[in-house]
N, C-alpha and C positions, 0 to 999 in steps of 0.2 A: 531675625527681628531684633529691635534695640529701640528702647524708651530714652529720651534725653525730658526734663523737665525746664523748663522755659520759663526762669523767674520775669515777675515785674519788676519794675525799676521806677524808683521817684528822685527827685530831684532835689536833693537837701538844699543847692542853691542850684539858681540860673543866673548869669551876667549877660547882657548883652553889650558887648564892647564896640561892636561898629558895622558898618557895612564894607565890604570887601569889593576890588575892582572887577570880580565874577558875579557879584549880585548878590553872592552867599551874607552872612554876618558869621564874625568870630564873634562866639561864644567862650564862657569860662563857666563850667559849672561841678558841682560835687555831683554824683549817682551813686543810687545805694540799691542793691536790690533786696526785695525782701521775697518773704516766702509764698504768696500769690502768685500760680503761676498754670501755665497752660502745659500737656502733659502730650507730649512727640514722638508719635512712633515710628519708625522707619522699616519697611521691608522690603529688601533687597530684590531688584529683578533686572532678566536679562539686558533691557535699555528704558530709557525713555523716563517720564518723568510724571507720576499722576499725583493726584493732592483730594483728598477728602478732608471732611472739618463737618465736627456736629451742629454747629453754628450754619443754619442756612443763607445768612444775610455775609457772608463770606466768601468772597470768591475762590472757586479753584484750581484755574488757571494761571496763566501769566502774569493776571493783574493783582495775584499773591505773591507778596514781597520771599517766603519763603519756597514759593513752585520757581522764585527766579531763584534764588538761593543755591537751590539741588544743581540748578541749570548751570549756573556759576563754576559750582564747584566740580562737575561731571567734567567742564571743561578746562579748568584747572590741573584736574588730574592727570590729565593727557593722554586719556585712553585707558589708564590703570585700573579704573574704575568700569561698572556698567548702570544700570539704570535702579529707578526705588519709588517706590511708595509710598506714600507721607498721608499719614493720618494725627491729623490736629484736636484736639480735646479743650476747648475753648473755656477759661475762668477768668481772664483780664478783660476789665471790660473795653470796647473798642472808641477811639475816639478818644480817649483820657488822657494822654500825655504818660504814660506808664508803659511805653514801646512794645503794645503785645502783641505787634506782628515781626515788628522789628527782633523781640526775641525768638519767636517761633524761627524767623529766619536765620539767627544764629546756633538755636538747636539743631537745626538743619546740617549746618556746616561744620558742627562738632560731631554729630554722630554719624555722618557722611566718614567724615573724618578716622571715626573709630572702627565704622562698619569696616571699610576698605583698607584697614592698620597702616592708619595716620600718616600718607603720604605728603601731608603738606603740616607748615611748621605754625604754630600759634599767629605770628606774625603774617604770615599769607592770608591765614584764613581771616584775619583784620582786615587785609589789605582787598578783598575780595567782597567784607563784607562792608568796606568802605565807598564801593561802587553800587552797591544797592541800597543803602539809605544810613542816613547820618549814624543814625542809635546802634545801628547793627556792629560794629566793634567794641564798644563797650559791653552790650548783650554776651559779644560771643566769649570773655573776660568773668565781668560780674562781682559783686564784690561792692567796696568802697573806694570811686576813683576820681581823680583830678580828670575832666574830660576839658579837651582844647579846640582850638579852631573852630570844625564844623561839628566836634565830636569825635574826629577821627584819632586827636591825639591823647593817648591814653597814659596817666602814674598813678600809681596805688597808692591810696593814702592806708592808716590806721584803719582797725574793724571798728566798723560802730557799736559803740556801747550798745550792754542788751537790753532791751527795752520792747513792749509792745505797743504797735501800729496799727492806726486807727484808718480806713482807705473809706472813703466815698464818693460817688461823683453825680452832680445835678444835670439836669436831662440838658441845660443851657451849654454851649460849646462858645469856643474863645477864637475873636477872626483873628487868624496869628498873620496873615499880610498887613491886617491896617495895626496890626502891636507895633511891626517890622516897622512902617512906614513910619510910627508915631517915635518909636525909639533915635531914628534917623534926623527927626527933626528936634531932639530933646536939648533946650540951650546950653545945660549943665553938662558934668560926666554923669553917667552911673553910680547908685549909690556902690553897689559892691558888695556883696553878701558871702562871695565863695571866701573871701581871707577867714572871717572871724566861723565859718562851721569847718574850715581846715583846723585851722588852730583849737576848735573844740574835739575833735576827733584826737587830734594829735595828745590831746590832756586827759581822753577818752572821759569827759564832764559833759555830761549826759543835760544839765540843765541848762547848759550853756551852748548847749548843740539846738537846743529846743528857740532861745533866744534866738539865736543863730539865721537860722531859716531865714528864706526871703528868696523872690520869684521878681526878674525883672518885667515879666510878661503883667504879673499882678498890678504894679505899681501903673506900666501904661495904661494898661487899658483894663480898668477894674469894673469888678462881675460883681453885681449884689449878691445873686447866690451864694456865688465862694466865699465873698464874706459874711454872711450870715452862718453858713455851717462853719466858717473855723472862730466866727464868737460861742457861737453851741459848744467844739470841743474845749475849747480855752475855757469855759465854763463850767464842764465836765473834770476838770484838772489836767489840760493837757499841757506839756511843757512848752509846746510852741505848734504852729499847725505852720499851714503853707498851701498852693497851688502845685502840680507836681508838671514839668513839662511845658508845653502851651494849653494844658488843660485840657477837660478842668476839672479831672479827679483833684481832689484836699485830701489832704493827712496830717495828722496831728502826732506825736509822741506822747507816750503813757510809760510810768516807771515799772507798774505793774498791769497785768493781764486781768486781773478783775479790772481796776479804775479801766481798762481800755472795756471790756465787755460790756461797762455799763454806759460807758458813755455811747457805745453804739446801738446800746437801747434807746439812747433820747433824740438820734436824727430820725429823721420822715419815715416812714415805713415801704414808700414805694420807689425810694433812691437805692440804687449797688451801693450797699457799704461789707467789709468785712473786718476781721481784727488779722494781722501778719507781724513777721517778724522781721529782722535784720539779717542775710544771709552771706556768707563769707563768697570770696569769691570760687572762680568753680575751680578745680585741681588740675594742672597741668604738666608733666613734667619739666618743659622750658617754655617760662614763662615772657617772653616777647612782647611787650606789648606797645611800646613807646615806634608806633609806626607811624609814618610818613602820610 
């Protein structure tokens, strides 16, 4: 048996740069993971592929990005492997824009990975997890990273300064086709958010990361809720809040862990909020990551 911990992930910036001749849009965005995170047990057996998850409104078949994961990677291995059993311990809330299927599915293909001693190399397990859904290579990474194209092209930036994180998300969801379609028809460029939270990372200036922030999905197609709770944490003293994803968890930075505790006494009492931290990325021997 073998536990992998499945952080969340927000999105310090999102750009959306354009729409591509496949339909996709290249994106440019910072990802951070923090310490929220879903907790993945794996236990080995002779074939096949089963998925339990405490979460009943989660499927556990096929149409779980991580029961494709196992599937992937069984076949991947090229026989060297045999079959497992995946139990999921659900804390990311679903629908947020904080990839917490996406990570489950890349805990999948690390402890796959470890279970069966690491027949395939960091950059596979990217490229593997870059056929089952955008987030899943940065997932399987983690860290502080320059994410490109669709997400699949992945540079390490600076750790983010330490700081605690303020996570909440309103019951209201974000239509990311009509963002997509609005972004498409926008007559300017994009403002551009990823340079100046590179550049604050790189200075590791924690209030200038907070300025920093910025969500291009927020600016097309804005949510009263989301701004309403990141005026509450900006109020609270947060260095800067944001949209994380296509939403529509918000987060906000705090310098310290009281000012973040209290300011998550002042949002709603029947919204997912909690306090997380900033987590480095995950340890690898060779770290590959800049895939194709």
């Amino acid at each position: 048996m073998l536990q992998q911990k499945a952080y969340a992930k927000l999105n310090l910036s999102l750009d959306i740069l354009g729409r591509r001749s496949d339909g996709y849009h290249d994106l440019r965005m910072v990802m951070q993971s923090v310490s929220l995170h879903d907790t993945v047990t794996l236990i080995p057996r002779e074939a096949g592929v089963t998925l339990l998850c405490d979460d009943p409104g989660i499927p556990s078949g096929k149409g779980n990005i991580a029961y494709r994961a196992a599937e992937a990677f069984l076949h991947a291995a090229g026989g060297r492997s045999s079959g497992v059993e995946i139990h999921i311990e659900k804390r990311i809330p679903s629908q947020a824009g904080m990839a917490g299927g996406s990570s489950d599915a890349a805990a999948v293909l690390r402890g796959l990975n470890q279970l069966y001693k690491a027949p395939l190399t960091v950059a596979e397990l990217c490229h593997i997890g870059s056929k089952i859904g955008a987030d899943v290579p940065y997932c399987v990474v983690g860290g502080s990273q320059l994410a490109e194209g669709t997400g699949e092209r992945l540079s390490p930036l600076p750790d983010m300064p330490g700081c605690s994180i303020v996570v909440c998300k309103p019951a209201i969801g974000v239509g990311t086709a009509e963002a997509f379609r609005r972004a498409d028809q926008r007559p300017s460029p994009p403002r551009g958010y990823t340079g100046g939270v590179i550049d604050a990372l790189k200075r590791s200036d924690l209030p200038a990361l907070g300025r920093a922030l910025g969500n291009d999905f927020e600016d097309i197609l804005p949510i009263a809720a989301v701004s309403h709770l990141k005026e509450l944490l900006r109020k609270a003293g947060a260095l800067g809040a944001a949209m994380t994803g296509s939403g529509s968890a918000v987060f906000a930075l705090f310098a310290t862990g009281t000012q973040a505790a209290a300011a998550r006494k002042l949002l709603p009492k029947d919204l997912f909020a909690c306090v997380c931290r900033p987590v480095p990325a995950y340890c690898f021997p060779e770290l590959e990551i800049n895939t194709p």
